[in-house]
N, C-alpha and C positions, 0 to 999 in steps of 0.2 A: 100702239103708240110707243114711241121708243127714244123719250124723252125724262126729264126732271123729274114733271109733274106724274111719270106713273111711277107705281111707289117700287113694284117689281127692277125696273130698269136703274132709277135712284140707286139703288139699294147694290145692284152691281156695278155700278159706277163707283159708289163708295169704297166698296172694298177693292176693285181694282186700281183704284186710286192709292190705297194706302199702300199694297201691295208694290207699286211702282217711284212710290217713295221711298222706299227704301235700297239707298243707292251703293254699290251698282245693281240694276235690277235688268229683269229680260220677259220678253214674253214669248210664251212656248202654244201655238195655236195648231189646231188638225183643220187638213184643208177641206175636203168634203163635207156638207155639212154644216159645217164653221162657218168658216171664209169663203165659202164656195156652196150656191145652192146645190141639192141635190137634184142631178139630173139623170132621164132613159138611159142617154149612150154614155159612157165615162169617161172618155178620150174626150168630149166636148165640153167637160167643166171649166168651168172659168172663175175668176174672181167675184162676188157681189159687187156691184159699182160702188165707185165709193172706198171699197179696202188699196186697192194698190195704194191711195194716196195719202190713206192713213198709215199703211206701213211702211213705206219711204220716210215718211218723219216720223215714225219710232224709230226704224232702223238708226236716223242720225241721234236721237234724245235717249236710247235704251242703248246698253251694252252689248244685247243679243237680240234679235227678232229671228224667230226660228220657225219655220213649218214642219211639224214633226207625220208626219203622214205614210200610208201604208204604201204609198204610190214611189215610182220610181222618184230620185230626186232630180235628175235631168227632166223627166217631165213634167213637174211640178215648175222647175224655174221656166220652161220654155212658156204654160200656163201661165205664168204669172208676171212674168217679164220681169224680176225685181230681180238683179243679180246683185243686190246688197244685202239681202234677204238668208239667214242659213237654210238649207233644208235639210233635215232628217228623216232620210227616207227608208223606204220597205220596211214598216216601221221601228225604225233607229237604227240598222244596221249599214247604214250607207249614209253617210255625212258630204254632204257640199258646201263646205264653206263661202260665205262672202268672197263674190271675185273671182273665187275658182271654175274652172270647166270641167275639171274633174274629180269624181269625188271620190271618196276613200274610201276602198275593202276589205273587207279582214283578209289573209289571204289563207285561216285554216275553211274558209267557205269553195276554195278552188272549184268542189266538184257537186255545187248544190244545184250551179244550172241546168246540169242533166238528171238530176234524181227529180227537179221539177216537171220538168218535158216529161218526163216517165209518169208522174202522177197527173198530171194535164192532159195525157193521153189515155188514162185511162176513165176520165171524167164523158159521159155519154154528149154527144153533140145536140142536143135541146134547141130547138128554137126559141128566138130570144136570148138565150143564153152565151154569156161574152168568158171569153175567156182571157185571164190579164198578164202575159208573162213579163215580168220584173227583175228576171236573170236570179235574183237573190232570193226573188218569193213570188209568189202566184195571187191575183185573186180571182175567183169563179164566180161571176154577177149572174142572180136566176132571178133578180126584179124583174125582168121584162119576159119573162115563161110564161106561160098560160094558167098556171097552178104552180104559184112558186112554195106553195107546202110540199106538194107531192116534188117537183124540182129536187126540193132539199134532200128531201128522202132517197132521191135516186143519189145523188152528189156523193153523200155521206157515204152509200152502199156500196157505189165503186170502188170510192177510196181505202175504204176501211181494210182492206187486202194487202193495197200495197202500203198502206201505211204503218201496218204491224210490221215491217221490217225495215222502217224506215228513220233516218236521222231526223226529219221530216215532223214538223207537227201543224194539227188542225188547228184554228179558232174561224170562230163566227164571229159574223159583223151583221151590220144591216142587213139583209138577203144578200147574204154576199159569204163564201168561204174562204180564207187566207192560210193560205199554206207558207210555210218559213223554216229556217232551219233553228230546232231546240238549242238552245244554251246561246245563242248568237246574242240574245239582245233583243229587247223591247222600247217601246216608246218612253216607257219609264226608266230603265238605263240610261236611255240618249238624256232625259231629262238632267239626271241626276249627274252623268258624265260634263255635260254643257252647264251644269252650275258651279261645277269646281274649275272646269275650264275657263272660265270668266269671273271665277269668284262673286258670283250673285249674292245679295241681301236681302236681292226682293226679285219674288216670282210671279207673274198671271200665266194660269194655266185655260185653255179652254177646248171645252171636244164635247162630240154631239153624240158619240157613239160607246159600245161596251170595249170596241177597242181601244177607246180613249182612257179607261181606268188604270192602265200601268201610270201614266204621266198622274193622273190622279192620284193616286198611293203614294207615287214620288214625293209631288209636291204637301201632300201631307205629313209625310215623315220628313221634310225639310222644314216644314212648318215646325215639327215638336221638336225641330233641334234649333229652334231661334231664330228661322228665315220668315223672312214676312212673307207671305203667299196669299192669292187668291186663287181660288177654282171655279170657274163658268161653265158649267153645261148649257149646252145649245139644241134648242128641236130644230134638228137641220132637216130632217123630213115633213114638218109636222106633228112630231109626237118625240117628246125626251123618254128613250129606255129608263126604267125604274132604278137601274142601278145607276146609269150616271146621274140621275136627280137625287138619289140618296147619298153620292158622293160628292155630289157638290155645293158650293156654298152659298150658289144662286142661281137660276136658273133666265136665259133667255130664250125668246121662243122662235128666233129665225137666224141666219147671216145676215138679214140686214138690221136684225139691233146690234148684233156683232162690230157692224160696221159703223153702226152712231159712235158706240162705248168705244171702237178706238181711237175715232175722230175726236170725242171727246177728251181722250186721253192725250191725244196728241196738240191740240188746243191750248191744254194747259201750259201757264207760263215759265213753268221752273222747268230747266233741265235734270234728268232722273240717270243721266251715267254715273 
């Protein structure tokens, strides 16, 4: 139920409520997970029904609507079809603004797309096993292996070679490995970059996963310097990882209460720019 009357859902309404009152405010969401069930193939994700139409009218009533996600940001907008929508993609080091076709790269990253190819090739070809090249980062999905424990353990073993001499760093996600370039930027950078770039007052933060915890810490420490903030974790699999229900301030348990609580949001009478 993903209404008033459950006290769970109330309770994150509330606070993202408050959160978006305080103007000018933005809301910073990961798409997989989030806004997007989780799905086998990952090329085939799509929106929860329901969210495109919520974030079309935040986009006009918020300052910022951002999808900050690991995934490329050209293909998060073609997914999603909102090109009023920011995205922050591979996560945070590749920005597409509203309106733009093209989005923006650092250009000390010149030569990550080949030390990626280099470690993606050295990753074993697995059945089931997808491989996501993003030009600026990698992710290696073993959800769909036959034994995605042993998977991981092969994943890791290859890697770990060429990644001792690499600019190059590891994080885990879901059954999933994401490879990125060190010191580029995190989701929580992008966060923190896009709240002084719009001068935010008010944050809703939400993410389903342990990648989502940089944007989490952001929006925390934005919090203890006088921003209003809310933070949503989401079971976008079915099950919220321990850390992000320990970092956040309420918990929901699908995309599509996701998608009530922004409708709801968006519902409301007062404009929040």
């Amino acid at each position: 139920m993903t209404d008033a009357a459950d006290p769970a859902f109330a309770s994150a309404l509330a606070l993202a409520r408050a959160a978006v009152a305080a103007s000018p405010a933005g809301l910073f969401a990961d798409f997989d997970g989030t806004l997007s069930p989780i799905v086998r193939d990952p090329m085939s994700a799509r929106l929860a029904p329901g969210a495109a139409d919520a974030l079309r009218s935040l986009a006009r009533r918020l300052a910022v609507v951002c999808i900050v996600t690991g995934r490329a940001a050209a293909d998060v907008r073609r997914m999603t079809g909102l090109p009023d929508v920011f995205v922050a993609g591979k996560h945070g080091i590749e920005w597409l603004a509203p309106g733009e076709s093209m989005s923006e790269l650092p250009p000390a990253l010149a030569s990550v797309p080949d030390e990626l190819a280099r470690l993606l090739a050295a990753v074993p070809d697995l059945p089931g096993l997808t491989k996501e090249d993003k030009r600026l980062s990698a992710t290696v999905h073993y959800r769909n292996v036959a034994d995605p424990s042993a998977a991981r353990d092969r994943i890791l073993t290859a890697l770990a070679p060429a990644l001792a001499r690499s600019a190059i760093e590891l994080r885990e996600g879901r059954l999933s490995v994401e490879l990125r370039p060190m010191g580029a930027g995190d989701k929580g950078t992008a966060v923190r970059a896009l709240v002084a770039r719009y001068g935010l007052r008010g944050l809703l933060v939400l993410g389903d996963d342990v990648t989502d915890l940089d944007m989490f810490r952001a929006a925390a420490e934005l919090r203890a310097d006088g921003a209003a903030a809310a933070i949503i974790g989401v079971g976008g699999g079915g099950e919220v990882p321990a850390e992000v229900a320990a970092r956040a301030d309420a918990v929901l348990p699908d995309p599509g209460a996701v998608v009530a609580l922004l409708s709801a949001l968006a519902a409301s009478p007062h404009s929040t720019r």
